[in-house]
ZALOSE-79574 format. One record per residue (C-alpha): x, z, y. Coordinates in nm, 4 decimals, decimal comma. Each point is the difference from the previous one (the first is absolute). Layout:
<nodes>
[[X Z Y]] ...
</nodes>
This chain:
<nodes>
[[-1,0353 -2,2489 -9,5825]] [[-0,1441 0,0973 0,3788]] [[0,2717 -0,0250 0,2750]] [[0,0688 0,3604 0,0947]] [[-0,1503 0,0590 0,3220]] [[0,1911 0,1520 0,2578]] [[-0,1601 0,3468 0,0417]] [[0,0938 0,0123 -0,4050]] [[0,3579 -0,0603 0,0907]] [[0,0575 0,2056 0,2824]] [[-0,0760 0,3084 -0,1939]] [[0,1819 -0,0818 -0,2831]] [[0,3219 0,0012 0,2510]] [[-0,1254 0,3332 0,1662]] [[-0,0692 0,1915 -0,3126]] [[0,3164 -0,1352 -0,1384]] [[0,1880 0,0964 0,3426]] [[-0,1821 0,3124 -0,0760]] [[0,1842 0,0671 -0,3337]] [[0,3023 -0,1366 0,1481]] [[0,0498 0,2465 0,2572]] [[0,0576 0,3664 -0,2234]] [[0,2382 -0,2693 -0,1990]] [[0,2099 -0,1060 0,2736]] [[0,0012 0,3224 0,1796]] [[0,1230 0,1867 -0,3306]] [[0,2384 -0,2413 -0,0358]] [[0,1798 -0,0005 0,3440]] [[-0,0312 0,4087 -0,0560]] [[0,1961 -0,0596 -0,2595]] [[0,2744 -0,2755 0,0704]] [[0,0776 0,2562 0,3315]] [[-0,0053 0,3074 -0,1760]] [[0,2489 -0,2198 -0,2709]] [[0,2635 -0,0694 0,3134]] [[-0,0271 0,2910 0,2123]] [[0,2233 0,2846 -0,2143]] [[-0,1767 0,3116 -0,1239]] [[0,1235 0,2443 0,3068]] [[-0,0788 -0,2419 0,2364]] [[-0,3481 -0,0386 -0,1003]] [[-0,2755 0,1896 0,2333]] [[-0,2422 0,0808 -0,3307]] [[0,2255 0,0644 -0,3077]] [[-0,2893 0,0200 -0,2055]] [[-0,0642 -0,3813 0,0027]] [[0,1065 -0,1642 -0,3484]] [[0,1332 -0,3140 0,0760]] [[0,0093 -0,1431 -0,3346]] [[-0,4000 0,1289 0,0105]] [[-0,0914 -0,1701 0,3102]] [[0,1278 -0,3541 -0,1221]] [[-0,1059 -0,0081 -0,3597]] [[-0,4065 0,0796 0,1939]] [[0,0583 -0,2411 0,2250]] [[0,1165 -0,2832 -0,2625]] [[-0,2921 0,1429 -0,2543]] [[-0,2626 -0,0886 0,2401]] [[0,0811 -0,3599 0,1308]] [[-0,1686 -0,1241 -0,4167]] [[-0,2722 0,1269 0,1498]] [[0,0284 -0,1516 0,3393]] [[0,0172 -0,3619 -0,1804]] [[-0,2705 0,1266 -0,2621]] [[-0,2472 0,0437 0,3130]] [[0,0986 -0,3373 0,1350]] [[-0,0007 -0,1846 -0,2631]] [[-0,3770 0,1071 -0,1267]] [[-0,2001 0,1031 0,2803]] [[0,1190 -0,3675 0,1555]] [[-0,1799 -0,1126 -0,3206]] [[0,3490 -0,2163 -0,0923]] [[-0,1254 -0,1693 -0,3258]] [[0,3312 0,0525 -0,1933]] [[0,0291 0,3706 0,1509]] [[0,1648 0,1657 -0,2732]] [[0,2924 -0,2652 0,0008]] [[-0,0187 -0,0222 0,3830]] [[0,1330 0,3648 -0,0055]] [[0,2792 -0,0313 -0,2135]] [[0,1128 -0,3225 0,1771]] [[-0,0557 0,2295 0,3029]] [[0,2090 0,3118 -0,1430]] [[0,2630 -0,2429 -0,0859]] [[0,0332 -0,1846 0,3444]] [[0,0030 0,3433 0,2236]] [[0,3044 0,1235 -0,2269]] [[0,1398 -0,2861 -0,0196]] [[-0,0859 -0,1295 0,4064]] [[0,0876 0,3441 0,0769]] [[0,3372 0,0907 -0,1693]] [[0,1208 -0,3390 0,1889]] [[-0,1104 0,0719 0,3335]] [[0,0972 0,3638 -0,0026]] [[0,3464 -0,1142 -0,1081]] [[0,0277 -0,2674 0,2407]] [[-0,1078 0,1868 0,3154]] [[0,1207 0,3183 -0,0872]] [[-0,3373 0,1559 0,1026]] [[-0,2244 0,1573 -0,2944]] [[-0,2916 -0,0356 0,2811]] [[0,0028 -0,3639 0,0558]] [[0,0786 -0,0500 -0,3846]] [[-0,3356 0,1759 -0,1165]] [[-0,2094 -0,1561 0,2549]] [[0,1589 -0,3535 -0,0862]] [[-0,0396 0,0826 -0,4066]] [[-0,3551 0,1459 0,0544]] [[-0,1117 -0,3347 0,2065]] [[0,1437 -0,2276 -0,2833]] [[-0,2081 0,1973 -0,2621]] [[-0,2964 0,0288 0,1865]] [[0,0660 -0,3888 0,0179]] [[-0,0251 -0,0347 -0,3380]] [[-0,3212 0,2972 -0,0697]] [[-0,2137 -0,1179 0,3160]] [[-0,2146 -0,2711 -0,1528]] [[0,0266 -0,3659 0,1380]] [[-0,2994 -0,2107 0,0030]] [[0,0161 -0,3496 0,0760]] [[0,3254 -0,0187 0,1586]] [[0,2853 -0,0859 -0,3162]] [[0,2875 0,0157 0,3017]] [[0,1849 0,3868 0,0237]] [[0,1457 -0,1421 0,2907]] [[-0,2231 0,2183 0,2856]] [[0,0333 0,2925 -0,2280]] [[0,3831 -0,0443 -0,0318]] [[0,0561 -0,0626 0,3700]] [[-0,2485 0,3136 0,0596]] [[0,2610 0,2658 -0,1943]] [[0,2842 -0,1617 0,1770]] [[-0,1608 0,0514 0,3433]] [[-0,1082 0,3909 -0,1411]] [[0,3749 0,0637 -0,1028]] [[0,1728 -0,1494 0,3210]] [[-0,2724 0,2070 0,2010]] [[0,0870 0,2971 -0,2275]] [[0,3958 -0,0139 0,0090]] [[-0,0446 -0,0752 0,4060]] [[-0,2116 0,2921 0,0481]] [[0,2571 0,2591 -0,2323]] [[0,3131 -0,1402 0,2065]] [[-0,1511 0,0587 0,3243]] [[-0,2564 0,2881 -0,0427]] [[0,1295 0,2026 -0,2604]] [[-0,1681 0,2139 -0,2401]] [[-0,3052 -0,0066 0,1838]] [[-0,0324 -0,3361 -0,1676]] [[-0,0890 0,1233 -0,2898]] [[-0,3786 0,0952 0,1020]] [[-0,1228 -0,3385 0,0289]] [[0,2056 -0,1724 -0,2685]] [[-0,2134 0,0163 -0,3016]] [[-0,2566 -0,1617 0,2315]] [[0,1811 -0,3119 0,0344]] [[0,0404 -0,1764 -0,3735]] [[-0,3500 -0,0340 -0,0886]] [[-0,1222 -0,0444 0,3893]] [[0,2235 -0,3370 0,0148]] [[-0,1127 -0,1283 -0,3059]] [[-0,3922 -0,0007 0,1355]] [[0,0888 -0,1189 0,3120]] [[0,1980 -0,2935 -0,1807]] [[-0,2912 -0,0678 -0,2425]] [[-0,2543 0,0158 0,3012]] [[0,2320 -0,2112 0,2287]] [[0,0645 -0,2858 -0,2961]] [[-0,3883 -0,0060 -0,0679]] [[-0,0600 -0,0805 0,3446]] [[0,2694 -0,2815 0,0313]] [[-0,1822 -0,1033 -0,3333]] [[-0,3028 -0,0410 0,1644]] [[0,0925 -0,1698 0,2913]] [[0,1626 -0,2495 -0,1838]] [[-0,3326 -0,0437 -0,2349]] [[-0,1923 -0,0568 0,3074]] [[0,2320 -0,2169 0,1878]] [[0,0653 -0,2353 -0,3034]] [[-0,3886 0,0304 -0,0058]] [[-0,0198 -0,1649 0,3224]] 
</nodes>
């Protein structure tokens, strides 16, 4: 099988950040319409229940897109691993930090981990590192900014992870050419 050259990669992560967005957007709609009590709210016509169950429908799909247009060669598989992590990455974080923002960013990273293929490279280490650095960014960002925060969060997951991958291939390189020498 070919490497997968960057420009393949990079629009995996932006048609997948693509999906991601609606998803994540729904969702926050619909953890804040969940907290905020029904006369308090400014649009009563907003179903919370609604807005979460879209939002949690569409991340499949955000994984689904990952997964196969990254041409991973054990895609179907690579999605359910990746389904399983984000709940599972997700649910933890969330109840750790006490911030449903942070928790989906950090759960979306560690399944887009596990859909974004890996070529060469057998360590996770960049990519694990890389959702870490998202969700410390991400929980940083909520404490100090607010809701505005969440515009740019569904950005971050699948951003990190190609910076990580790019970054390690690099180091990877250098080292090939310096042992080389």
């Amino acid at each position: 099988m070919q490497p997968l050259s960057p420009r393949r990669k990079w629009r995996a992560i932006t048609v997948a950040t693509l999906v991601l967005v609606p998803a994540f957007w729904s969702l926050m709609a619909g953890l804040v319409a969940l907290a905020t009590d029904e006369a308090d709210r400014s649009d009563p016509g907003i179903d919370p229940a609604a807005a979460v169950a879209f939002g949690l429908a569409l991340i499949p799909f955000v994984f689904i897109v990952l997964a196969f247009m990254s041409e991973h060669p054990r895609a179907p598989g690579a999605v359910l691993r990746a389904m399983g992590l984000s709940l599972l990455v997700g649910v933890m974080v969330t109840s750790l930090v006490g911030d449903p923002v942070t928790g989906v960013v950090a759960g979306v990273g560690a399944g887009g981990a596990a859909a974004l293929r890996r070529d060469d490279d057998p360590a996770i280490r960049p990519r694990v590192l890389a959702v870490v650095v998202a969700a410390l960014y991400t929980l940083v960002l909520v404490q100090l900014a607010g809701g505005i925060a969440l515009l740019p969060a569904p950005i971050f997951p699948f951003t990190a992870l190609g910076v990580a991958d790019h970054l390690a291939e690099r180091r990877r390189e250098r080292e090939r050419l310096s042992s080389a020498a």
